[in-house]
N, C-alpha and C positions, 0 to 999 in steps of 0.2 A: 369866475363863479360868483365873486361877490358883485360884481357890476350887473352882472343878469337879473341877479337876486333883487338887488334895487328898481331894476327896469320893475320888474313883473310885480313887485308890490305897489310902486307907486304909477302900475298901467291899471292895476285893480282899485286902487283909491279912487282911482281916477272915474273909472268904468261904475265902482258903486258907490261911488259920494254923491251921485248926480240926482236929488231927492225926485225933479221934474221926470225921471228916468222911473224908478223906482215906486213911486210912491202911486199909480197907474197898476202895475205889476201886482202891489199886495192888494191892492184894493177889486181888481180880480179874482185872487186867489182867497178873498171872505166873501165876494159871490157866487162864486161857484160850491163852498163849502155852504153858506147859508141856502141855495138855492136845493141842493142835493141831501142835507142833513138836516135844516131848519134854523129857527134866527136865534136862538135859544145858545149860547155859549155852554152851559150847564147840562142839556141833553145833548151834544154836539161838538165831539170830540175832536174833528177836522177844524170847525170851528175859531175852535180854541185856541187850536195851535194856529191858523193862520192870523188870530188878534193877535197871539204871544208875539210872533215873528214881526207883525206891522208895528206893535209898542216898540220893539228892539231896538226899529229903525226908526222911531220916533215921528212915526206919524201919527200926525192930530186924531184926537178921538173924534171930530166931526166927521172927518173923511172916512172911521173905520164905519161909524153907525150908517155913513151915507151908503159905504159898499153895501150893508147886512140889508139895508129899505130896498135895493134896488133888487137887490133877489126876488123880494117880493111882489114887486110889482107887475102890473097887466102887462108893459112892455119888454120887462124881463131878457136877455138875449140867454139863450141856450150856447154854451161853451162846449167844446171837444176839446180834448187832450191830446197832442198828436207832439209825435217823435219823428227826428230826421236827425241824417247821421252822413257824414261826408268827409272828406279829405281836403285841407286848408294848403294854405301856402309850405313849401319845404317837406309837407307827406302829413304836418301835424293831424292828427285825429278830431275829430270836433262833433258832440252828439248836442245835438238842439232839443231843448222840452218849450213847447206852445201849447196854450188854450187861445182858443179862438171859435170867434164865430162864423169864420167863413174860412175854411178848408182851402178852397181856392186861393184867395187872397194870399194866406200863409206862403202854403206851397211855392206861389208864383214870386211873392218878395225874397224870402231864404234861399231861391234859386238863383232868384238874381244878385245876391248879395256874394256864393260863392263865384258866379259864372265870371262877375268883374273883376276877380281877383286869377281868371283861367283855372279853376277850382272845380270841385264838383260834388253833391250828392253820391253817396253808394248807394245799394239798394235796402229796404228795412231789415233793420234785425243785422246788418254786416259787421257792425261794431260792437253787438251786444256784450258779448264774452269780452271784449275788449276795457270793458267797466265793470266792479262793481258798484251794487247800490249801496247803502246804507243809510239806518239812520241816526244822526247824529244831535244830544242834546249841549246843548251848554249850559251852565251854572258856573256862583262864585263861590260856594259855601256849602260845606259837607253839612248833612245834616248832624244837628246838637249832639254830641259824643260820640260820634263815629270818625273812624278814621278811616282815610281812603280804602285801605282793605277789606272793613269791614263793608262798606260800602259795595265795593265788587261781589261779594259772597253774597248779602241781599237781592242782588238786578241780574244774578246769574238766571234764576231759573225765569226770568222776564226776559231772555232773550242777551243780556250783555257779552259783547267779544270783552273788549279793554275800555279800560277810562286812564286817559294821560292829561297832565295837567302842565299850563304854559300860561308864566306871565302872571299868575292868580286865577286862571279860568280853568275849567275843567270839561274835558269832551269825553261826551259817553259815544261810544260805537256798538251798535248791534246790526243784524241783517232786516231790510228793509220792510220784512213781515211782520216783525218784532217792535214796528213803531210804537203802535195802539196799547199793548203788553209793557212797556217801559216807559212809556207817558202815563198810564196807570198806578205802576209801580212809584215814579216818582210823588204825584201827586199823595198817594200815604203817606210817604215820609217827609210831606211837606217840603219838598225839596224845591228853592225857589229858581223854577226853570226860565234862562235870560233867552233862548232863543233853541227851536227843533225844527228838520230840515229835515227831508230825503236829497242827499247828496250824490252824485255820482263820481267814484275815485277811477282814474283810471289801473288796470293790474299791473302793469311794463310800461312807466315814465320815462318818459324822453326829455336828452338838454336840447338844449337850442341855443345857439350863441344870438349875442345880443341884439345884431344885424337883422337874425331870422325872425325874434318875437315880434321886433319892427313892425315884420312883411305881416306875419301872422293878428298881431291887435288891428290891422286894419279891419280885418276881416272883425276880428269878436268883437269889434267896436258897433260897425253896421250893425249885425244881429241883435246885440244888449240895446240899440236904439230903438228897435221893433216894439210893437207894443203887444205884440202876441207871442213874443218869445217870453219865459217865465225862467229858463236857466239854461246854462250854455258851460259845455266841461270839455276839457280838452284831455291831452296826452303828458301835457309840457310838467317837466320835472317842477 
């Protein structure tokens, strides 16, 4: 158990340390929110959170302004959002989220990335129930005289399941409708939020011995090198 545990943290250090990987990815996800809500951080809720999330990861404020001008511009490319969902090495579960601007392309690279592994696509929607969403804030710091409880009794009627705290960080969980409603809530209580995500968990996690995650990072390794993939969630405990 504990040697898995180390595989699969340092296969995800590995997988999101890689800035040239990464840093493509958010600068996407501030085009598509500036291109669909406006350049405006302050009117532009989606916005916002996609700068929050590019600061987290410490990308340069030139790259973020360069993503917000490209929205705007004559040449512009128009993004889709598109989900795929397939069966990995060993039976692993594995749901894809992509923006992209050409459909084909996607489709055709993600297929091939399972087929080389003797893999394959399910049909949409097969794994849906298989996951839930959520969304997920993090912070380091309860707001001034509040104590975690008190905390939870405030973000209930915004939508909060739980907040657990690890390490000195704190993760809020609500249902993924509930984003907009507790990124609002937050911001009253001045709460300073380090990083908000739509996540997807999966509901019945699976182990996988050491061997298997092997066979398995091949595969989410191709995928996270795509530049139209935006998130990739599996099954694995």
């Amino acid at each position: 158990m504990g040697r898995a545990f180390e595989y699969r943290k340092a296969a995800k250090m590995k997988r999101w340390g890689m800035m040239s990987r990464i840093f493509p990815k958010l600068g996407k996800k501030i085009t598509i929110a500036a291109k669909d809500g406006g350049p405006d951080p302050d009117m532009n809720p989606a916005l916002r959170t996609a700068i929050l999330n590019a600061k987290a990861q410490n990308m340069p404020k030139a790259n973020i302004d360069a993503a917000i001008k490209r929205a705007a511009g004559k040449d512009a490319a128009s993004y889709t959002e598109v989900n795929y969902e397939g069966k990995g090495p060993h039976g692993v579960l594995i749901f894809v989220e992509c923006a992209t601007d050409n459909t084909t392309r996607t489709i055709a690279n993600v297929k091939s990335y399972f087929n080389k592994l003797n893999c394959s696509l399910v049909p949409h929607g097969a794994l849906e129930f298989m996951f839930s969403r959520k969304a997920v804030f993090e912070f380091e710091e309860l707001p001034e005289g509040m104590e975690i409880d008190d905390l939870e009794m405030e973000l209930i009627d915004a939508g909060l399941e739980e907040i657990e705290e690890n390490e000195g960080t704190y993760y809020a969980y609500a249902e993924y409708t509930s984003f907009g409603e507790m990124a609002t809530a937050f911001e009253k209580m001045n709460v300073d939020i380090k990083k908000a995500e739509l996540k997807r968990y999966a509901t019945t996690p699976v182990e996988f011995s050491e061997e298997q995650l092997e066979d398995i990072e091949k595969l989410l390794d191709k995928l996270e090198e795509d530049d139209d993939v935006q998130g990739v969630y599996t099954n694995i405990l």
